[in-house]
C-alpha positions, 0 to 999 in steps of 0.5 A, a space after each residue: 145745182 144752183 141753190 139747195 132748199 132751206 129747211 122750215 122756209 121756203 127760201 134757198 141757198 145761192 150756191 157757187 157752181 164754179 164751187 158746187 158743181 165741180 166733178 168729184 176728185 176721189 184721189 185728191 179728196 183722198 189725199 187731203 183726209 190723209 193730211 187732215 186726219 194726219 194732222 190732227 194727231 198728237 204724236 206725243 206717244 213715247 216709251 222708255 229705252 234700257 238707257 231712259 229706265 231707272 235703276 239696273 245700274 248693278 249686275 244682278 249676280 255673278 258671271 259664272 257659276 250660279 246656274 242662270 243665264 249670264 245677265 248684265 242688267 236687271 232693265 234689259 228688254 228680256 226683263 219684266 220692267 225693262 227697257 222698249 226694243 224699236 218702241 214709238 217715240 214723239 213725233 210729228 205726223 204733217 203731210 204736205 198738200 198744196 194748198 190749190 189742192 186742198 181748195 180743189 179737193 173743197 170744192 169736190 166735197 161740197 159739190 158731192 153734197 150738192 150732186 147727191 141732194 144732201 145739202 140743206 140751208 138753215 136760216 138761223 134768224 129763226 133762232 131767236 134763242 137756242 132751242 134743241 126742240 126746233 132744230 131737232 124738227 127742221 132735222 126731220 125734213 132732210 134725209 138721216 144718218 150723221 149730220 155736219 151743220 156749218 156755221 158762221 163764229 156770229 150764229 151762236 143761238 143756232 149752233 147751241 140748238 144743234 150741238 145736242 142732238 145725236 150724230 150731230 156735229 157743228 162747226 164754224 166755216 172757218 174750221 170744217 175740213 174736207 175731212 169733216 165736209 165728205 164725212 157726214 151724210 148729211 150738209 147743213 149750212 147757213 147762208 153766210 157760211 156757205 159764202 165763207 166755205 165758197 170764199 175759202 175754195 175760190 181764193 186761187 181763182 180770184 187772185 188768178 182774175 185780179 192778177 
């Protein structure tokens, strides 16, 4: 696929085929969500051993002769208010994938979009002020479900027209993963940002070409 039609105009989208016409990788594509999603995770999730909980510092009766089972400790696991057996404690959740990998699994996810029809142009020169009204027409003409609009940091009366519509989501090229990219049904990109995700997947081969 060489271009991909823009919506409301009768222009295209100049595409790459060296980066929207590649075979599509499921294990690599798969590998770098993995990583993506992995990354995204907090892993500050914490709970508290015998040893961290307050009090239970006194033994709460006698050894013998009351009756009850032998107790040491009022902060045991075995007690209500006790401490965690084998509980999760922070951590980080980082998976190393190179980064020839994660560029070619780029270029999978976008010319999965280009193969199947789903990508689409956007010209944000029409957007002389935000208006969730006029995005929410051109969205009328490319195919439905979830929808990933990609777009440059300078582009802000068009990102502020789609960011409102539901099952819409809007980022800068420089911040869309293969995870956010492979996701949606629908991809819709300015031309500028489909020159900053086509520069982002091709920085192996150009540096291979001066080299």
């Amino acid at each position: 696929m060489a271009d991909a039609p823009i919506l409301g105009g009768s222009g295209k989208l100049t595409l790459d085929p060296d980066v929207f016409g590649v075979p599509f990788n499921g294990p690599l594509v798969h590998e770098t969500v993995v990583a993506e999603l992995a990354a995204r995770r907090r892993g500050t999730h914490a709970t508290k051993t015998r040893g961290m909980v307050r009090g239970g510092g006194a033994k709460p009766w006698r050894q013998k002769g009351t009756g009850r089972a032998r107790a040491g400790s009022s902060r045991s696991p075995l007690w209500s208010g006790g401490g965690t057996v084998f509980g999760p404690s922070p951590r980080h959740y980082i998976l190393k994938v190179n980064r020839k990998a994660r560029r070619a699994a780029l270029r999978s996810a976008l010319s999965l979009h280009a193969e199947r029809g789903s990508l689409f142009g956007v010209d944000p020169g029409g957007f002389d002020a935000p208006s969730t009204k006029q995005a929410a027409g051109l969205l009328a003409d490319a195919r439905g479900g979830a929808t990933l609009v990609v777009l440059t940091e300078d582009e802000v009366a068009t990102a502020k027209s789609f960011r409102n519509l539901p099952s819409v989501l809007v980022l800068s090229a420089e911040n869309a993963g293969v995870a956010d990219i492979v996701r949606p049904a629908t991809l819709i990109a300015s031309q500028s940002a489909i020159d900053a995700l086509t520069a982002r997947a091709t920085k192996d081969r150009v540096k291979a070409e001066v080299a």
